[in-house]
N, C-alpha and C positions, 0 to 999 in steps of 0.2 A: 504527648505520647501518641496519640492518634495520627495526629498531622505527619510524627515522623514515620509510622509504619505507612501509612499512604504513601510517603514522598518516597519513600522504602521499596516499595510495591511499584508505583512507576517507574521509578528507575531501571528497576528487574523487567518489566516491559518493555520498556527503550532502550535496555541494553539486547534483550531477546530481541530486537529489531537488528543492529548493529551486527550482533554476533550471527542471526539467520541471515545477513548475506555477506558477510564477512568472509567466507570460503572461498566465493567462489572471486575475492580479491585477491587471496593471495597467490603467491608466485607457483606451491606445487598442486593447485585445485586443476583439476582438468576439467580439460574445452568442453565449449559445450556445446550441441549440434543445434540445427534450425529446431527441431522439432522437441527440445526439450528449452529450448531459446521462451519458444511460441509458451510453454507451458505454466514457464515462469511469469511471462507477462498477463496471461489470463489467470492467474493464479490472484498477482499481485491486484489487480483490479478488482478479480472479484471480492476479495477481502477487503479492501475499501468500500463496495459494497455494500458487504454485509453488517459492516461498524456504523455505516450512515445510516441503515435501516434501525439499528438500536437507536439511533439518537432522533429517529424523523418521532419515532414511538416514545420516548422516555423525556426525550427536555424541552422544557417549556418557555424555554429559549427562544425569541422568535428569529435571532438572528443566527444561531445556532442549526435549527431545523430550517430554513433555507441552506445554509453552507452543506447540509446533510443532501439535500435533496438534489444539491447540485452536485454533490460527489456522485447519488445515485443515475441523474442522467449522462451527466459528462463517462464516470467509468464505464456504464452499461454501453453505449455508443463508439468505445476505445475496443472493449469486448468484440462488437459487433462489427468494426473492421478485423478484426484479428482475425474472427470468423472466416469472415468474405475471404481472407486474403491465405489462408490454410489452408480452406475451400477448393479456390483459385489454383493453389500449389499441388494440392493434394497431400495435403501433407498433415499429421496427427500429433497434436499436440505429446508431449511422450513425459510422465511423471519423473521427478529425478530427487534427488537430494536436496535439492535448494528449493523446490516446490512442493515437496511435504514438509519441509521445514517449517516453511510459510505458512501451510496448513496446521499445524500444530501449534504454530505458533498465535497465530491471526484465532483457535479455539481458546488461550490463554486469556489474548485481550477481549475476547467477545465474555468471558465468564465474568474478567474483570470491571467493563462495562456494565454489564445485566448486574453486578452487586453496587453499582453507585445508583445514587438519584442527588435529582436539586442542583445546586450550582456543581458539588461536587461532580458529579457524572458530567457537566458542560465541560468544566478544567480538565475531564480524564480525557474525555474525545478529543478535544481540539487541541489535548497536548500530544495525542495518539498519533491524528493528524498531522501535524506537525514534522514528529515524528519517524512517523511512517512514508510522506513525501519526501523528505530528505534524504533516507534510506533508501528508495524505489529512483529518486531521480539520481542518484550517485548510481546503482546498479545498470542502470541503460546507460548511465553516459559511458561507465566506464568499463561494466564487461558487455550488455546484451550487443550492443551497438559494434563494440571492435568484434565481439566474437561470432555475431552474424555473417552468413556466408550467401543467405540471398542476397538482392539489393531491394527486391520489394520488401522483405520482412526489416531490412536495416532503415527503409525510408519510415517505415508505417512507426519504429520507432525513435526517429528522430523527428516525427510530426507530433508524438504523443509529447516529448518534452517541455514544450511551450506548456500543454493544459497541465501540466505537474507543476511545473513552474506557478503557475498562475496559483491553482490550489493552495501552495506552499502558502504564499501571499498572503493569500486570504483567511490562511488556518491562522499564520504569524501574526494577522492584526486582530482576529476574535481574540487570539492567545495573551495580547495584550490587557485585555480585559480580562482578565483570572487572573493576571497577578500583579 
């Protein structure tokens, strides 16, 4: 019974993934500008972030708290061009629907994270992971990217894809090991 309210419970997370950017696929979600484009990708990163900082703190994992620490440099660095390149523009990041969503959402799985420990919490992150990357790489390729109207903010991300990609990878072969 345990196992199935867990399985229960993530599901309800990884569905909250799907359905938090699920809007802004469909056909009557409206455009999005550069400047709420920019918001959602610092959004998205820094929630990744903040899930790797639970896991560098809680698991005792050692292959686990590397994949963490690599989500926290590679994202922070993704951030950090975003920065430069807003900077650059002048232009301000602008809050919207699908970026408090994310926020709301990414508070969900941080509570749900912070109630696991031991192998359990390794299988909750790196199924998050998982997850979460497949959801974030789907959203760039298929709206941030077409609905970008700079070309520097469309380059920066179609450069960030490859390290999603990669991540993805690498959540997918820890993830093999949990189940």
């Amino acid at each position: 019974m345990k196992n199935l309210r867990k399985a229960a419970f993530i599901t309800c997370v990884i569905l909250g993934y799907v359905t938090t950017l699920s809007p802004v696929f469909g056909q009557e979600s409206p455009a999005l500008t550069d400047p709420e484009i920019a918001s959602i990708a610092v959004v998205a990163n820094q929630n990744d972030i903040d899930f790797a900082k639970i896991a560098v703190k809680k698991s005792q994992n050692p292959k686990v708290v590397e994949f963490a620490k690599t989500m926290i440099t590679d994202h922070n660095v993704v951030i950090g061009l975003a920065v430069d390149l807003v900077t650059k523009l002048n232009v301000t990041p602008k809050d919207n629907a699908v970026s408090t969503q994310m926020l709301a959402d990414a508070k969900k799985t941080i509570e749900m994270l912070n109630s696991k420990s031991g192998k359990d919490f390794d299988k909750a992150y790196v199924d998050n992971e998982v997850t979460y990357h497949k959801a974030v790489i789907g959203a760039v390729k298929t709206v941030l990217i077409p609905q970008s109207q700079n070309e520097e903010l469309k380059a920066l991300l179609q450069k960030v894809v490859p390290i999603l990609e990669t991540h993805l990878g690498h959540a997918e072969m820890l993830q093999k090991q949990f189940n």
